[in-house]
N, C-alpha and C positions, 0 to 999 in steps of 0.2 A: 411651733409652726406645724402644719397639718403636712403630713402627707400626701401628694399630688398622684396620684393613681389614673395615668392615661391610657384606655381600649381604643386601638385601632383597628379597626372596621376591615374584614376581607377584601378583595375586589370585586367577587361576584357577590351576588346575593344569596348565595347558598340558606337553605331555611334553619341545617343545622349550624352552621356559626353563626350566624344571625340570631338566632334564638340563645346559644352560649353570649354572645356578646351581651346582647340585653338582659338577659339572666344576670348577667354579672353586674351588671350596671344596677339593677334591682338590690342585688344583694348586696354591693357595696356602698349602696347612699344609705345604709344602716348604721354602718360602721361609724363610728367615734374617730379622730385624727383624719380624717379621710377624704379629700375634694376631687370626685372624679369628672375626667373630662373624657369624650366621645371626637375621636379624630378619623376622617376616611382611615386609607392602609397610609400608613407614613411612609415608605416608601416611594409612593407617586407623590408627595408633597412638594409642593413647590417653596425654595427658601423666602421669596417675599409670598409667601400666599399665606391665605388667613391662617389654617391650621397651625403651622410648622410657628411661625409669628406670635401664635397663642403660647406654644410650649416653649418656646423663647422665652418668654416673660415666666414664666417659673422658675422661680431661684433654689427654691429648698429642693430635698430629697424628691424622687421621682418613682414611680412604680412605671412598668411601661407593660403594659400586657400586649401581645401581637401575635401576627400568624408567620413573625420570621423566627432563625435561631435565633437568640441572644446576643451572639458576635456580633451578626448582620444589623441587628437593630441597633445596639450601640454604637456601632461607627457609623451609620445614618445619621442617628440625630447629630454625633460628633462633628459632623460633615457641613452639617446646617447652624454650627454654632454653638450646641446644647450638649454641652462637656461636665462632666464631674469625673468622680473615681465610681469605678466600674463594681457595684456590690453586689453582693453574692449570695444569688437562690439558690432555695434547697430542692423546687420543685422544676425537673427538666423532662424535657420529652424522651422517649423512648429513642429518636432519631439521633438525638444532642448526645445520649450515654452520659454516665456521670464520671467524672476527672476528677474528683478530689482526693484520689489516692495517689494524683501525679502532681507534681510541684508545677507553678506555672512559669514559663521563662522567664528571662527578665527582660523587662518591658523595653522599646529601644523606643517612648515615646517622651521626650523628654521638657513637653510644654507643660508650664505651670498650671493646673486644674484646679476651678472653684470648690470650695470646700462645703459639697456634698456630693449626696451618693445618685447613681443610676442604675436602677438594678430593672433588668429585663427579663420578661418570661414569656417563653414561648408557648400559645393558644391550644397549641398541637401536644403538652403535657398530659392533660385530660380532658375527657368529656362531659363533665358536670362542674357546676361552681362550687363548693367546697373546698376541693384541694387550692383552689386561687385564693378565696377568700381564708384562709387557715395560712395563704403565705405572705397573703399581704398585710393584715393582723401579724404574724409576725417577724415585719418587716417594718411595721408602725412602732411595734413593742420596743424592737431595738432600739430606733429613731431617738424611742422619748425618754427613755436611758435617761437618767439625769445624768448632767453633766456640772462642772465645776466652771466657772469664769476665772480665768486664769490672773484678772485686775483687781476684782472684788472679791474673790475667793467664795461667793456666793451660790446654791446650786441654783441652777434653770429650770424653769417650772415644767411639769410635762404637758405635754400636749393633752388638751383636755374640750377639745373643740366639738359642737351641736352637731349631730349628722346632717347632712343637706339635704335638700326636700326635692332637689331634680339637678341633673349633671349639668355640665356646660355641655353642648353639643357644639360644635364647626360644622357649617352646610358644605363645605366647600365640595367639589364634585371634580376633585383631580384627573385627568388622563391617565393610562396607565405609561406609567416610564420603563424603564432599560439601560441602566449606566451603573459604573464598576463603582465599591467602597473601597475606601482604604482602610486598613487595619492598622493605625499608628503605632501603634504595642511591638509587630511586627517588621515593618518595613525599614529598610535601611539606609532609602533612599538611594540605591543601586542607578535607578533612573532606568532598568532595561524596560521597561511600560513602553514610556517615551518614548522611545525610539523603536520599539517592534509593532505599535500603533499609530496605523496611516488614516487616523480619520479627527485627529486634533481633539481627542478627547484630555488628552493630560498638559500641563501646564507645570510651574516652576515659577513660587511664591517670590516675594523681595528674600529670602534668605535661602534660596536657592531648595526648597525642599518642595519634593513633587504635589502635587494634587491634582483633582480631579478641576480642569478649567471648564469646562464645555462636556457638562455629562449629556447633553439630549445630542450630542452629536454621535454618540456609541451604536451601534447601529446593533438593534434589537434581536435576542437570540447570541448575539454571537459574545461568548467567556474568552478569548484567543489568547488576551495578556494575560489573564489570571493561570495559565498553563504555564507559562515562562517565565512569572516572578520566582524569585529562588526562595525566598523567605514567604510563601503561601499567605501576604497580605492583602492580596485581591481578593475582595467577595463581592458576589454577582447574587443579592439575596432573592431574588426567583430561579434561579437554574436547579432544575433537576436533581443533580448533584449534592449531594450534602457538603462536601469536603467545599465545591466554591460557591454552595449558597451560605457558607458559615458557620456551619459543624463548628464544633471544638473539635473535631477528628480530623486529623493532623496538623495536629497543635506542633509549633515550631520550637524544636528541642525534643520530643517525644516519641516512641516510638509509634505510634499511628500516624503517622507524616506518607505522603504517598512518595517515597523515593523517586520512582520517576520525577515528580516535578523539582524534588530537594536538588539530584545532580543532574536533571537535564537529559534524563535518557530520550533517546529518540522518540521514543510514540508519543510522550507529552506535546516535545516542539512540532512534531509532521501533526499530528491534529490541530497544533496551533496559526501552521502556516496554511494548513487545507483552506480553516475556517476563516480567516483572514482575505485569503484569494477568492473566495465566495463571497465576500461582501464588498471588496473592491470592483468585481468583475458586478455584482448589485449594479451597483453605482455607475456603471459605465468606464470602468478603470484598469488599467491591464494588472492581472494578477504577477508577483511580483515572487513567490515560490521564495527558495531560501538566500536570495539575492540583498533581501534589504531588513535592516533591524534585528537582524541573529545576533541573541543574545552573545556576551563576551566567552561564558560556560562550553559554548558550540562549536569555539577555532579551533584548528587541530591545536592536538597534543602538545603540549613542550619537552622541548630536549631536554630539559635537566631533568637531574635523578630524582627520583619517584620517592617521597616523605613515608610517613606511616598511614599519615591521611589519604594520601594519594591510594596507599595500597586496599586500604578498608574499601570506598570507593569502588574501584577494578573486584572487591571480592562483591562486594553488592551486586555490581552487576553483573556482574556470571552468575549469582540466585534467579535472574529474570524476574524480580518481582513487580 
């Protein structure tokens, strides 16, 4: 089965991505195993709109080139229904850093995934098409591995498919959006989202486990919950920020984590409530300060005697980091 290699499009029209993009597109309808497809930015996608609906109907392996991190883009698509195991490039941007000399945690996402891979690269690794096409080659290479049928004891033939003579393109012409990802890998389902956000963005599925119900209700600009999740599984893939656009930096378990947000130091939550009261008081709403949805992390102290963990903690924060 061929390898499905989807370019999602910037939002602006910039001449140099634009010209990267269709570069790439040039040089991957060369390629052998290979069916690429042309999608605005996947992030503005809408779940029933044409794009997102197209990459739906792709069942096998995926490439996904984009101008997000990695993280950010695979819990998009995840988000929209487009699940697999999460595979792993070799080509990362200078912003992302490379993590393979850290083990990755382990995963708290515990729903059953289609048996293939999605592996994401971020547009912002280089500035010419080579390094993409050298990793999506091989990323096809791996794919067509032969394999053994585990009924027939037979191997699988490789992938050996005609390059294609022009992409699928999607016209589709999305708005541009503003609403939080969840990072399932990470999240524990604490539920502190939910309750520190007054604008009815999150919800809670038939098995009680959160999501995102109502993302266009997130009011634009403002990251507030992703400050007060404890487990760093909020990403907001346009914010400034690396860490809640979807860095791998501050990977949960690792020392790159921004401790503020790990136990809750004040600057994270007072910029959390600032920004929050800014966008209530938008809306015409009275700004509500540290009165409502303070995370559990926040109540005083308790009386009982202070563990080892408790002590590490108090020594972190006296570093001020």
């Amino acid at each position: 089965m061929p390898v499905s290699v989807v370019i999602s499009q910037g939002q602006s029209a910039n001449p140099i991505k634009r010209k990267l993009e269709e570069d790439l597109v040039g040089a991957l309808l060369g390629e052998r195993g290979v069916e690429v497809t042309v999608v605005p930015h996947l992030y503005d996608l809408k779940t029933d709109g044409t794009g997102m609906l197209c990459l739906q109907g792709i069942t096998g392996d995926m490439v996904v080139l984009s101008w997000l991190y990695p993280r950010a883009a695979f819990w998009t698509l995840d988000r929209n229904g487009i699940r697999g195991r999460m595979g792993a490039t070799l080509l990362v941007s200078e912003a992302e850093g490379d993590d393979d000399a850290e083990e990755p945690p382990p995963s708290n996402d515990t729903r059953p995934l289609p048996n293939r891979a999605i592996y994401c690269i971020d547009l912002r690794a280089a500035t010419d098409v080579q390094p993409f096409v050298n990793e999506v080659r091989r990323i096809v290479a791996e794919a067509s591995v032969k394999t053994v049928d585990l009924v027939s004891l037979a191997p699988m033939p490789a992938v050996n498919s005609a390059p294609a003579v022009a992409p699928a393109r999607i016209d589709e012409e999305p708005a541009r959006r503003w609403y939080p990802v969840i990072d399932y890998s990470r999240c524990t389902n604490c539920l502190e989202c939910i309750d520190f956000c007054l604008f009815g963005v999150y919800g809670i599925d038939a098995a009680d486990k959160i999501l995102v119900e109502q993302p266009d209700n997130c009011r634009k600009g403002c990251p507030a919950c992703s400050r007060v999740c404890p487990a760093n599984a909020i990403i907001f893939p346009q914010h400034k920020s690396p860490a809640i656009a979807g860095s791998a930096d501050g990977e949960a378990g690792g020392l790159k984590i921004d401790l503020s947000k790990l136990f809750g130091a004040p600057d994270a939550l007072q910029a959390a409530v600032l920004e929050r009261d800014v966008e209530l008081v938008a809306v015409g709403r009275d700004a509500v300060g540290m009165g409502v949805g303070i995370p559990k992390r926040q109540t005083e102290p308790s009386s009982a005697a202070k563990d080892d963990l408790d002590r590490l903690i108090d020594q972190l924060d006296a570093l001020d980091l």
